[in-house]
Chimera marker file (.cmm) of the C-alpha trace (Angstrom):
<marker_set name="trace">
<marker id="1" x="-1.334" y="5.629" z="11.759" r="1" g="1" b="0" radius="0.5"/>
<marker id="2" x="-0.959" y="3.762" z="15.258" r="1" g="1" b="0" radius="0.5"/>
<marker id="3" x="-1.772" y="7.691" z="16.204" r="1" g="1" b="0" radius="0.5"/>
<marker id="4" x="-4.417" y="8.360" z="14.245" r="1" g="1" b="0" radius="0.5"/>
<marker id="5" x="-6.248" y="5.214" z="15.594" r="1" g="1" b="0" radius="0.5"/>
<marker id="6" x="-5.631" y="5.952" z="19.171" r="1" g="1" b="0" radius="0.5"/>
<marker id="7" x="-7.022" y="9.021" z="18.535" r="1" g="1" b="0" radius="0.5"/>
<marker id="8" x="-9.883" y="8.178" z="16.457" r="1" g="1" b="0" radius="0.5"/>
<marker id="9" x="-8.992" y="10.292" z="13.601" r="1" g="1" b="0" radius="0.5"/>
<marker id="10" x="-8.148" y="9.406" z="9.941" r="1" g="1" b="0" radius="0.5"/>
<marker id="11" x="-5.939" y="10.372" z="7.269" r="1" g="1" b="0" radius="0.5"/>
<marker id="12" x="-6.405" y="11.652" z="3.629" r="1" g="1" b="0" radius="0.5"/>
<marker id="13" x="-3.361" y="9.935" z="2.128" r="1" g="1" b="0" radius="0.5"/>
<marker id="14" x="-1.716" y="11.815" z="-0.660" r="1" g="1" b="0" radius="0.5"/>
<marker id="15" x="0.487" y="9.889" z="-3.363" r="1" g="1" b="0" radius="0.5"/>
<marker id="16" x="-1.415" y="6.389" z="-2.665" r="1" g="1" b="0" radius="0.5"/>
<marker id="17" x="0.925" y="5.015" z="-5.404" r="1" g="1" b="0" radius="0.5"/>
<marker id="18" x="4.205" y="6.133" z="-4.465" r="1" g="1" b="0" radius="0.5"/>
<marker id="19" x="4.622" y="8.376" z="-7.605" r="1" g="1" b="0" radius="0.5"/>
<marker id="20" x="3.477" y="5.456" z="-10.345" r="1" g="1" b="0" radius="0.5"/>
<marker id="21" x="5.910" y="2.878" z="-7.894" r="1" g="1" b="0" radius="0.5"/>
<marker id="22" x="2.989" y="0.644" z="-6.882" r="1" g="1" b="0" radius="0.5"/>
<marker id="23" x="1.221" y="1.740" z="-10.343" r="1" g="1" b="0" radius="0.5"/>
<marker id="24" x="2.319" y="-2.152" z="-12.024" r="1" g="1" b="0" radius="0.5"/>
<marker id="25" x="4.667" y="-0.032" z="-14.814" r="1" g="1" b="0" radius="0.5"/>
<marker id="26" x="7.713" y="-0.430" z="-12.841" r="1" g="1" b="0" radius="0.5"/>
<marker id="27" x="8.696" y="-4.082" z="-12.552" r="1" g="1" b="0" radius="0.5"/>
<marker id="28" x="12.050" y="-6.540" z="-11.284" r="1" g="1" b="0" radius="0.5"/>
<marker id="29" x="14.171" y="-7.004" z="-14.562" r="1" g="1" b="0" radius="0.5"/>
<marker id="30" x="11.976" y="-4.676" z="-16.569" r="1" g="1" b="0" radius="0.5"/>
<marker id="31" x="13.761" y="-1.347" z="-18.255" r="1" g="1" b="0" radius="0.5"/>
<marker id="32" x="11.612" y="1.929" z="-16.516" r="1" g="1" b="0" radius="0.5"/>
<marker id="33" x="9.124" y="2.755" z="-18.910" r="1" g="1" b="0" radius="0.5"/>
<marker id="34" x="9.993" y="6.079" z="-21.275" r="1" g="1" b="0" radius="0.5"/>
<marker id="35" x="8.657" y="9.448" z="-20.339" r="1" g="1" b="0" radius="0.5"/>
<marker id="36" x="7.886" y="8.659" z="-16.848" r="1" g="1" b="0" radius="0.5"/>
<marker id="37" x="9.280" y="10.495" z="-13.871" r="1" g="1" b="0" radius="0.5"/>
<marker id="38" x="11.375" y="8.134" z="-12.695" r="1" g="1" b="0" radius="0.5"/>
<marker id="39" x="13.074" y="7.476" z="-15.801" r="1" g="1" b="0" radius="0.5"/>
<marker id="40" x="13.754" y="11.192" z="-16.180" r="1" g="1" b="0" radius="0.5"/>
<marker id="41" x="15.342" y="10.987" z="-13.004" r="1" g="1" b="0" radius="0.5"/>
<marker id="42" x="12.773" y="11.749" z="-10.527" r="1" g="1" b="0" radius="0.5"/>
<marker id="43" x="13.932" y="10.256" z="-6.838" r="1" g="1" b="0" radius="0.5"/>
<marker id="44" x="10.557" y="10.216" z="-5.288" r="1" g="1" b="0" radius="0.5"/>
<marker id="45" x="9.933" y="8.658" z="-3.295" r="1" g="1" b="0" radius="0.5"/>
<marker id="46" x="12.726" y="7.156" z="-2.006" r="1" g="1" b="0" radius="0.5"/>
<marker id="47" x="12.856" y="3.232" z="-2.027" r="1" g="1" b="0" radius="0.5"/>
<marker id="48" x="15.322" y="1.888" z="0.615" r="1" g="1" b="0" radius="0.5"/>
<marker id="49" x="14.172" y="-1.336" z="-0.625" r="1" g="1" b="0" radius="0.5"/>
<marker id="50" x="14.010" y="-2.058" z="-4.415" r="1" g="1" b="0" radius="0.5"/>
<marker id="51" x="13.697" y="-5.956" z="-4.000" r="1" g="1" b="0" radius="0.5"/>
<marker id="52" x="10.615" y="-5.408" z="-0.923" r="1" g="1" b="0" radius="0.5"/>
<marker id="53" x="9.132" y="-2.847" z="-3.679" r="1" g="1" b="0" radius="0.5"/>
<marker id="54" x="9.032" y="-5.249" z="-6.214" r="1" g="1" b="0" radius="0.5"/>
<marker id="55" x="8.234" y="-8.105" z="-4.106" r="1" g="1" b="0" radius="0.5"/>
<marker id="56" x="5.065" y="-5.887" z="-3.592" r="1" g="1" b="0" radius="0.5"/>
<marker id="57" x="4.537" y="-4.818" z="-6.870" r="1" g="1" b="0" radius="0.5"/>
<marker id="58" x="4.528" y="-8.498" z="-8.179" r="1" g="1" b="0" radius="0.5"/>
<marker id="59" x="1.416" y="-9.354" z="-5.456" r="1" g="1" b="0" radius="0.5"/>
<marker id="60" x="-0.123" y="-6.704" z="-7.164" r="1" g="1" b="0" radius="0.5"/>
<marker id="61" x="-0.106" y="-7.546" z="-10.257" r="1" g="1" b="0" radius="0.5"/>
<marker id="62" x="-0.826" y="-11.485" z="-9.675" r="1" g="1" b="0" radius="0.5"/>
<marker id="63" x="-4.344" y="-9.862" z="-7.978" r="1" g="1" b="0" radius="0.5"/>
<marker id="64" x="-4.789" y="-7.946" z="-11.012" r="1" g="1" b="0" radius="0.5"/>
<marker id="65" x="-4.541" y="-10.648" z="-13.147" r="1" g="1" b="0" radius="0.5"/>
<marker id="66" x="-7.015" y="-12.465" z="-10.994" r="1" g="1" b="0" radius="0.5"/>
<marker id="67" x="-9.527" y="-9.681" z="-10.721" r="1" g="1" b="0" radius="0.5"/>
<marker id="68" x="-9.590" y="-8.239" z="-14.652" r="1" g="1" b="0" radius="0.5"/>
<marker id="69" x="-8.503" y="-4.735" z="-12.785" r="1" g="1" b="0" radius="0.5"/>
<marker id="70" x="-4.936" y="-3.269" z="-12.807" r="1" g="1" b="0" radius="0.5"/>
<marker id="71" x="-2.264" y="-3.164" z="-10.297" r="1" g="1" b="0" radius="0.5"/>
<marker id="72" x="-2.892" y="0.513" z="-9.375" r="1" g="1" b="0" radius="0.5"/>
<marker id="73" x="-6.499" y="-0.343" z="-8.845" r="1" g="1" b="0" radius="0.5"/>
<marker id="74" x="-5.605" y="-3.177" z="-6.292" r="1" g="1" b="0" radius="0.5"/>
<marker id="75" x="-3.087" y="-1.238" z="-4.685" r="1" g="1" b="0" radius="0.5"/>
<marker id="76" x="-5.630" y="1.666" z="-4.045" r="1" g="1" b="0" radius="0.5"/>
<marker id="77" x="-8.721" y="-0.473" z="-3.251" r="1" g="1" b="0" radius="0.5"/>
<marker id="78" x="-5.552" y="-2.405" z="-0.567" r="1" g="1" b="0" radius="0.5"/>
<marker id="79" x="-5.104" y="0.797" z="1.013" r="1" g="1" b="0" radius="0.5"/>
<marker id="80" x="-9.082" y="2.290" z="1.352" r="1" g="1" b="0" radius="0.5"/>
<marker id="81" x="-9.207" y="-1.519" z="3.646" r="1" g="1" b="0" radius="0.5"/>
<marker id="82" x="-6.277" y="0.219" z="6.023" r="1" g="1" b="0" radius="0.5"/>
<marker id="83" x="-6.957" y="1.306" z="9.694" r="1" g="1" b="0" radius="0.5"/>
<marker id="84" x="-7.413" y="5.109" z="10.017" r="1" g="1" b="0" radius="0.5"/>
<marker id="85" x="-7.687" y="5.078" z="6.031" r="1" g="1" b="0" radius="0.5"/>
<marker id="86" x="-10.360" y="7.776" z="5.032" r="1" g="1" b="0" radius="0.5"/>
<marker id="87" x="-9.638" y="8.496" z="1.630" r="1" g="1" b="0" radius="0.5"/>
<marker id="88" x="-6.579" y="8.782" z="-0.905" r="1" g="1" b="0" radius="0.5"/>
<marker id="89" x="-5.579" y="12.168" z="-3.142" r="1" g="1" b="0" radius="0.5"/>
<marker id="90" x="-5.008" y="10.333" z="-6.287" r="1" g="1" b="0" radius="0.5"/>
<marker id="91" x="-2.408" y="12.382" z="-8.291" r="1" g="1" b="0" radius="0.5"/>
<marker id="92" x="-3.157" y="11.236" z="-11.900" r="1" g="1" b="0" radius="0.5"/>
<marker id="93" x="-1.223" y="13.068" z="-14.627" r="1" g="1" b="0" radius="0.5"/>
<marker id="94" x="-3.564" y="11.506" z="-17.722" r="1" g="1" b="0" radius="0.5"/>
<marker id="95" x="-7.199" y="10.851" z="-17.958" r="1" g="1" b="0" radius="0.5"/>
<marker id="96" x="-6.649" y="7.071" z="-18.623" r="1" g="1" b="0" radius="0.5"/>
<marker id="97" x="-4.628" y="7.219" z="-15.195" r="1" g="1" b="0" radius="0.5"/>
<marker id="98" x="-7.952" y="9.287" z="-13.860" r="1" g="1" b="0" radius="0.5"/>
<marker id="99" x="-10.497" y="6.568" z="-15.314" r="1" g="1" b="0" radius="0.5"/>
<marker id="100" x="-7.971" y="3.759" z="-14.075" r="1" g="1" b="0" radius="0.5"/>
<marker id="101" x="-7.590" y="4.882" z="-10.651" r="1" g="1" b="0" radius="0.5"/>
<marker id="102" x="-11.645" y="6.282" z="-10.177" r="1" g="1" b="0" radius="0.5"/>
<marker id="103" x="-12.604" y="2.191" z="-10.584" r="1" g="1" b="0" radius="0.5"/>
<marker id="104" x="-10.940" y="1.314" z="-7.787" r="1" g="1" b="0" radius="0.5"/>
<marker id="105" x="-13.673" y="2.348" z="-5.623" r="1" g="1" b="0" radius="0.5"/>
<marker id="106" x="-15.809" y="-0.234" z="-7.046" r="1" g="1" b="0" radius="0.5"/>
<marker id="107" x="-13.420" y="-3.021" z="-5.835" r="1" g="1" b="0" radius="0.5"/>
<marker id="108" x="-13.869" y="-5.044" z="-2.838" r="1" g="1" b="0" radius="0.5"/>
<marker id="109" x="-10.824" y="-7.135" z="-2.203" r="1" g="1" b="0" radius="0.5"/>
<marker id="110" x="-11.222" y="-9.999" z="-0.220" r="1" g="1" b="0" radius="0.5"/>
<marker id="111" x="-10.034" y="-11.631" z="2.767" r="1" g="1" b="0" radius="0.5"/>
<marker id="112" x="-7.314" y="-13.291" z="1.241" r="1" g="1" b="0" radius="0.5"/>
<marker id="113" x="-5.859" y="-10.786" z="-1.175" r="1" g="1" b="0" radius="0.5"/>
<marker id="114" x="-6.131" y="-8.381" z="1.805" r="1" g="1" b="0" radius="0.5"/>
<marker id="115" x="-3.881" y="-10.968" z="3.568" r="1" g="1" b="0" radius="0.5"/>
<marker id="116" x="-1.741" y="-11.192" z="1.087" r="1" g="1" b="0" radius="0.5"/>
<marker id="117" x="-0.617" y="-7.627" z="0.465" r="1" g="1" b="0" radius="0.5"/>
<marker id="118" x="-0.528" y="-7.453" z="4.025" r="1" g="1" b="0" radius="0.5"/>
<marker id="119" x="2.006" y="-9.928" z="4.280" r="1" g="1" b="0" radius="0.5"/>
<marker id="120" x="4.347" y="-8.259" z="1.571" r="1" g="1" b="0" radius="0.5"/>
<marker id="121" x="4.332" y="-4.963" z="2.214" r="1" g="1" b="0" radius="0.5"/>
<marker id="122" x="4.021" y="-4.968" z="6.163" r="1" g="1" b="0" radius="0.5"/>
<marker id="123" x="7.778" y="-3.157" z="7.030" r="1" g="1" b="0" radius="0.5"/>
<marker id="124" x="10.068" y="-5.071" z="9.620" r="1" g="1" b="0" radius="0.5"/>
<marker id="125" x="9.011" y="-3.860" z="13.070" r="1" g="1" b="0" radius="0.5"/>
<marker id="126" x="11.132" y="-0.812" z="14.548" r="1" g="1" b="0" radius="0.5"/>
<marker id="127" x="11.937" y="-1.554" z="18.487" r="1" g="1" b="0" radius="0.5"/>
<marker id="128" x="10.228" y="-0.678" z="20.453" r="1" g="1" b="0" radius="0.5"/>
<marker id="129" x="7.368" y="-2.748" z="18.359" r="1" g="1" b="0" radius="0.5"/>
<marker id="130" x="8.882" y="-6.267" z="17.963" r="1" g="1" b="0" radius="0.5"/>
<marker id="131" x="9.741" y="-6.307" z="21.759" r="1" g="1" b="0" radius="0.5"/>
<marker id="132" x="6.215" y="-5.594" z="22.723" r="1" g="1" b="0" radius="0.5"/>
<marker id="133" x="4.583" y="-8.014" z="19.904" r="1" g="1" b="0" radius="0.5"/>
<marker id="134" x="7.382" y="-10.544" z="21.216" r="1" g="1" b="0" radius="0.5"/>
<marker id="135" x="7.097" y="-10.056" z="25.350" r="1" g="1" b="0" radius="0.5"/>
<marker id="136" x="3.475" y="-8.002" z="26.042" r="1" g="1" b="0" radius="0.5"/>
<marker id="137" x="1.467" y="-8.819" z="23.134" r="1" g="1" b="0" radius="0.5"/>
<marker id="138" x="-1.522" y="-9.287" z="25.757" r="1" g="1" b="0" radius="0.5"/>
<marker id="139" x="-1.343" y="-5.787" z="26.659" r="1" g="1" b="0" radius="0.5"/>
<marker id="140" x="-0.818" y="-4.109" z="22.999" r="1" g="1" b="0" radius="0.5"/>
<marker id="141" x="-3.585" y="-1.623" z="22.032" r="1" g="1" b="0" radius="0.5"/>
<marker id="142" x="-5.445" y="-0.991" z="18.878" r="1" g="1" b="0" radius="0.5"/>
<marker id="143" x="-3.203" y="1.138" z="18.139" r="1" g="1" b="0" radius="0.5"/>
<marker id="144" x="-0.078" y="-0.968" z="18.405" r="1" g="1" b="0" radius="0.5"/>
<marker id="145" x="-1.968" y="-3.511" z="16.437" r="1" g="1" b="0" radius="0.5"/>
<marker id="146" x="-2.097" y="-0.935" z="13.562" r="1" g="1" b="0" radius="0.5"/>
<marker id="147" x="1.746" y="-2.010" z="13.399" r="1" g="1" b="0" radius="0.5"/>
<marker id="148" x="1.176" y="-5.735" z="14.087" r="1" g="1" b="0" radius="0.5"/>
<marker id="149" x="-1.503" y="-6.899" z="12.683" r="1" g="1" b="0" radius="0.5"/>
<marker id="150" x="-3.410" y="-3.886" z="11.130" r="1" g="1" b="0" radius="0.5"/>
<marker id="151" x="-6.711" y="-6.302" z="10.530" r="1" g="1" b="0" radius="0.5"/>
<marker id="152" x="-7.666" y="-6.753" z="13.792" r="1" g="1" b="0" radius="0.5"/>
<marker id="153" x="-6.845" y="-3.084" z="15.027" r="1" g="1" b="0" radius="0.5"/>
<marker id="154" x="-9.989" y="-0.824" z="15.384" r="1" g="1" b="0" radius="0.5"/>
<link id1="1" id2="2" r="1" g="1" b="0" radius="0.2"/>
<link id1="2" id2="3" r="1" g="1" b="0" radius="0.2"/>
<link id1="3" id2="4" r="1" g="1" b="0" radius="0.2"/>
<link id1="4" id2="5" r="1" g="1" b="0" radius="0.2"/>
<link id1="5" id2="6" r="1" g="1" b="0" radius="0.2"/>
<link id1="6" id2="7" r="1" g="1" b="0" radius="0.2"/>
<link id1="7" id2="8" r="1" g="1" b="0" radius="0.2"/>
<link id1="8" id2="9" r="1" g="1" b="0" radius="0.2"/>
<link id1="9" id2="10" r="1" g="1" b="0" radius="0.2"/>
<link id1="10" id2="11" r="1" g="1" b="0" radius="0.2"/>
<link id1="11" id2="12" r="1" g="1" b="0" radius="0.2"/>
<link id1="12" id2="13" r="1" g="1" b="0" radius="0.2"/>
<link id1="13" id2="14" r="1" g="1" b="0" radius="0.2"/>
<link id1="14" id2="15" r="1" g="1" b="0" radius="0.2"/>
<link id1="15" id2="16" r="1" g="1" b="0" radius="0.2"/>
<link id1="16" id2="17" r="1" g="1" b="0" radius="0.2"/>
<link id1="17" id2="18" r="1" g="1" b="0" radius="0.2"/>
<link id1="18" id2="19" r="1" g="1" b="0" radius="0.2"/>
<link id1="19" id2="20" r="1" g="1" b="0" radius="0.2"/>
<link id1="20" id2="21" r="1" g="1" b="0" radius="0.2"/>
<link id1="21" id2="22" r="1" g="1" b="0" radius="0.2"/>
<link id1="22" id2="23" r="1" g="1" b="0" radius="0.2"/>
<link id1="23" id2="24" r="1" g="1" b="0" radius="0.2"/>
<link id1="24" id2="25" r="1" g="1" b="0" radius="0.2"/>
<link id1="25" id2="26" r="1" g="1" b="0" radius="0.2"/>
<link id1="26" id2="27" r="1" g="1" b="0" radius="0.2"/>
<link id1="27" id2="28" r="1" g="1" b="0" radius="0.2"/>
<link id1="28" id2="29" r="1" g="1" b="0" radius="0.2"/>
<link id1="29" id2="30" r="1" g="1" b="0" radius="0.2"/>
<link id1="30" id2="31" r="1" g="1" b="0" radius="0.2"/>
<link id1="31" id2="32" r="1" g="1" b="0" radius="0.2"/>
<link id1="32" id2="33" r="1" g="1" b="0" radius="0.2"/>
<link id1="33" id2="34" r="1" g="1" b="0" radius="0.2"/>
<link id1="34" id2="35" r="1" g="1" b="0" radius="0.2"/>
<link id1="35" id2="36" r="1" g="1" b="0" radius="0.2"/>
<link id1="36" id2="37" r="1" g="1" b="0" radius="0.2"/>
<link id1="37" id2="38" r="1" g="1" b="0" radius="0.2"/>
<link id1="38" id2="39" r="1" g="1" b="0" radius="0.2"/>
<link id1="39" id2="40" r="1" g="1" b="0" radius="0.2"/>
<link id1="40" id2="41" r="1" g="1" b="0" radius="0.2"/>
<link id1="41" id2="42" r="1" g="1" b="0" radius="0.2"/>
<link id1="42" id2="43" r="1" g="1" b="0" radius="0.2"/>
<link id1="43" id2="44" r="1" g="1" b="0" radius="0.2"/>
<link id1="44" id2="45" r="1" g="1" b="0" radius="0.2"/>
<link id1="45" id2="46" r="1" g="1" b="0" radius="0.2"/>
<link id1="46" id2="47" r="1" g="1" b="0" radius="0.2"/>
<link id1="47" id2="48" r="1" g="1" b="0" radius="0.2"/>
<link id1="48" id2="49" r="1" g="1" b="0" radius="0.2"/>
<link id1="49" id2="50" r="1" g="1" b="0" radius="0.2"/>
<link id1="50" id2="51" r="1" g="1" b="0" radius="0.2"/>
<link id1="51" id2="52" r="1" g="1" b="0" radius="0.2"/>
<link id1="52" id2="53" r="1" g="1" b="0" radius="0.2"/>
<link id1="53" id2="54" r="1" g="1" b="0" radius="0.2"/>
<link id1="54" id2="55" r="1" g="1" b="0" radius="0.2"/>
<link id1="55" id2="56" r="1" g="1" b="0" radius="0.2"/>
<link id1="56" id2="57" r="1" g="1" b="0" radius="0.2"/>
<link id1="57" id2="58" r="1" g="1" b="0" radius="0.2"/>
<link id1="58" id2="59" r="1" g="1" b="0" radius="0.2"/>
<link id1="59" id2="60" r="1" g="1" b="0" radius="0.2"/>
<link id1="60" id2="61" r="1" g="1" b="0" radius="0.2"/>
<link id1="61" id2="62" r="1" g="1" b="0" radius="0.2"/>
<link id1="62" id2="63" r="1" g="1" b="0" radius="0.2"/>
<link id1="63" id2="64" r="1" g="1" b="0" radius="0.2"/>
<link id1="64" id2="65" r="1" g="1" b="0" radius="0.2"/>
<link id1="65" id2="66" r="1" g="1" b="0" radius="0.2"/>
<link id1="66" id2="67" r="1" g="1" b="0" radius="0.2"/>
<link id1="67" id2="68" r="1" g="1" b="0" radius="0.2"/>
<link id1="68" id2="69" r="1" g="1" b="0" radius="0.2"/>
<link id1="69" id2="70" r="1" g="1" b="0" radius="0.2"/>
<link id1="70" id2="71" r="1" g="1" b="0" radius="0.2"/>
<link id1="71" id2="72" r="1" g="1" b="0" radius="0.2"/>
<link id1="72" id2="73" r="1" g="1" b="0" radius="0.2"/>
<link id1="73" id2="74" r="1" g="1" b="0" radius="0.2"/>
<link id1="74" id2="75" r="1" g="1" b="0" radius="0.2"/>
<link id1="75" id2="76" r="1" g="1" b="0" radius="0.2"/>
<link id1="76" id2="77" r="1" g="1" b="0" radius="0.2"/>
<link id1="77" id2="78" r="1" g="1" b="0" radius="0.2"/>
<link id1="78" id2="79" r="1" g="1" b="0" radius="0.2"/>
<link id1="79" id2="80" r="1" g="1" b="0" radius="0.2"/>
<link id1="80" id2="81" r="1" g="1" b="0" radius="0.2"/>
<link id1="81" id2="82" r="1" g="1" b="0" radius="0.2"/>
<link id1="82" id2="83" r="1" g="1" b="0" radius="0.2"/>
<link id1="83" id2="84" r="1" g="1" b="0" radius="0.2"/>
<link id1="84" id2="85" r="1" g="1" b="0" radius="0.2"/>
<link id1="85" id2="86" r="1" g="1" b="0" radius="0.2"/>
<link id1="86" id2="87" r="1" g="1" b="0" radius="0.2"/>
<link id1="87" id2="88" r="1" g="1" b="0" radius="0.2"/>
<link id1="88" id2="89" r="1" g="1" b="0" radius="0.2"/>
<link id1="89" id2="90" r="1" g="1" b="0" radius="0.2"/>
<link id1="90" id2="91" r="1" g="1" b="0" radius="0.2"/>
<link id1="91" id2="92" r="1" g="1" b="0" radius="0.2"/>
<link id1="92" id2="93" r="1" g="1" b="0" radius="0.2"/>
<link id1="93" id2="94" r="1" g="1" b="0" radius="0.2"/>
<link id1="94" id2="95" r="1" g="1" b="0" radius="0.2"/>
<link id1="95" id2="96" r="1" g="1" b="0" radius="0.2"/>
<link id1="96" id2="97" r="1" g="1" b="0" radius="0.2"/>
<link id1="97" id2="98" r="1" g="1" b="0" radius="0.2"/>
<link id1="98" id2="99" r="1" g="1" b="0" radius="0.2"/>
<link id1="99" id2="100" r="1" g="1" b="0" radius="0.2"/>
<link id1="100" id2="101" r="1" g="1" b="0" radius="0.2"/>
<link id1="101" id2="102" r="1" g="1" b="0" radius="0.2"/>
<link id1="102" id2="103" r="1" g="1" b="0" radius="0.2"/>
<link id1="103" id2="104" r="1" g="1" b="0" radius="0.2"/>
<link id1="104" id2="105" r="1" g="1" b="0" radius="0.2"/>
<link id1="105" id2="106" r="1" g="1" b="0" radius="0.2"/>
<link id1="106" id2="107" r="1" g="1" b="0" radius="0.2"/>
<link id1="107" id2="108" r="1" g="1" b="0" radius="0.2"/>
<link id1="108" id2="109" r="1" g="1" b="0" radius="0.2"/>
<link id1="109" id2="110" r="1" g="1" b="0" radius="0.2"/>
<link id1="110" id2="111" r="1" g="1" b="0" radius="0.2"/>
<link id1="111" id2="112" r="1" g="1" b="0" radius="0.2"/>
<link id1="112" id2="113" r="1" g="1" b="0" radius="0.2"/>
<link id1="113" id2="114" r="1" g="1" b="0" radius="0.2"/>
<link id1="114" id2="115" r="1" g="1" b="0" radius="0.2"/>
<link id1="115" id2="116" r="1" g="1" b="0" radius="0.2"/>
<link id1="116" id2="117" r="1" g="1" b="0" radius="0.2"/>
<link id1="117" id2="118" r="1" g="1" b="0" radius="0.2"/>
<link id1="118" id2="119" r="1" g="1" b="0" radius="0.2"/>
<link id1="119" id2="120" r="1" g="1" b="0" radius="0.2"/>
<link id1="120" id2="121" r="1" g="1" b="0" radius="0.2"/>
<link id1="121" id2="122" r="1" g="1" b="0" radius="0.2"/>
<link id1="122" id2="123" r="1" g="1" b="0" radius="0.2"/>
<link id1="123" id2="124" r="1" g="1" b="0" radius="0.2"/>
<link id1="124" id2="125" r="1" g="1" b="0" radius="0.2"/>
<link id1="125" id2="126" r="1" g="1" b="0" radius="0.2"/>
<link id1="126" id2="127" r="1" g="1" b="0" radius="0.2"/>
<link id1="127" id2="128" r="1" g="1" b="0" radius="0.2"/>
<link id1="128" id2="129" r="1" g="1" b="0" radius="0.2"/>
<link id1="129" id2="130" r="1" g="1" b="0" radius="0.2"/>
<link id1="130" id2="131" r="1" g="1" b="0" radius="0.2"/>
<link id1="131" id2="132" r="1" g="1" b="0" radius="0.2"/>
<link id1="132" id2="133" r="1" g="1" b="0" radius="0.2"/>
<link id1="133" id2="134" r="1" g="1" b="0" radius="0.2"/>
<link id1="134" id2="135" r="1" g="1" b="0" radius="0.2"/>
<link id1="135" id2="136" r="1" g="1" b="0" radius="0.2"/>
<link id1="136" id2="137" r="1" g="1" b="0" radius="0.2"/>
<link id1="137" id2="138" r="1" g="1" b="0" radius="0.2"/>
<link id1="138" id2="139" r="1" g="1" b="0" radius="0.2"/>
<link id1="139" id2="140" r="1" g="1" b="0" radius="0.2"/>
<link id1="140" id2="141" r="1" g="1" b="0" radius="0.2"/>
<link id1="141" id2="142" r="1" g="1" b="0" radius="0.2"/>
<link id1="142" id2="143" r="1" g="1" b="0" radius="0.2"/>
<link id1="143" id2="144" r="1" g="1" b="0" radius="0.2"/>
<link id1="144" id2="145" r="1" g="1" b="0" radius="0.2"/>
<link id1="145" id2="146" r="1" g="1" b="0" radius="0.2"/>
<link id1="146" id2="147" r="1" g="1" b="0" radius="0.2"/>
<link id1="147" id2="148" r="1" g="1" b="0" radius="0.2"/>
<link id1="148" id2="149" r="1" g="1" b="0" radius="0.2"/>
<link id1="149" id2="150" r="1" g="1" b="0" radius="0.2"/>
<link id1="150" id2="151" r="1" g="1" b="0" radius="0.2"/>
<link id1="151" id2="152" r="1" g="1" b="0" radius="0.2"/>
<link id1="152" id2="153" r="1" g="1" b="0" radius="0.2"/>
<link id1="153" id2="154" r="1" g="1" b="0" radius="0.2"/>
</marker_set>
């Protein structure tokens, strides 16, 4: 995305919900739900970090509860608020999922829940970002700030 920004281009992002992950039906301590792809065995995609996942799927859900909407609707109307963000190829597999997911475009999240899943789902920076935000963060782009602090980029 850092790219896409510099560049002044945005993405179409396919699989906004990480295959149902970020959908509010997988939860810490919770059995997988029957009939879903990842019960059946389905390993995408890959989680290197079950207890981050969760940790975002539970800010999810406490916005949903907030907001009479569900999880997958926050976590789609979260990422339409993203630098370089254009749109999202929703990959429904039921026409509840369909109706579910098509309400999300009448959300408008604000300030703070934006902050919030912001805060739980931003990745630990990769060198040679933490060095920069840590030593040159006067000098750090829009672009870099995509990484940092993707509210203020662009």
């Amino acid at each position: 995305m850092p790219i896409a920004v510099d560049q002044g281009v945005d993405a179409v992002v396919w699989s906004p919900l990480a295959g149902g992950l970020l959908s509010g039906k997988y939860r810490r301590g919770k059995p997988e739900p029957e009939g879903t792809r990842q019960a059946g065995g389905w390993t995408e995609p890959p989680v290197r970090d079950v207890e981050h996942l969760y940790d975002v799927v539970e800010a999810l859900v406490a916005i949903a509860r907030t907001r009479d909407a569900s999880p997958a609707q926050i976590a789609l109307a979260w990422l339409m608020t993203r630098p370089a963000v254009a749109s999202v190829v929703i990959g429904a597999r039921t026409e509840a999922q369909l109706a579910d997911n098509l309400k999300a475009a009448e959300l408008a999240l604000s300030a703070d829940e934006i902050a919030k899943l912001e805060a739980v789902s931003r990745p630990p920076l990769l060198y040679p970002y933490w060095h920069q935000k840590n030593f040159a963060a006067d000098r750090l782009s829009a672009a870099d700030l995509v990484l940092l602090e993707p509210h203020l980029a662009g």
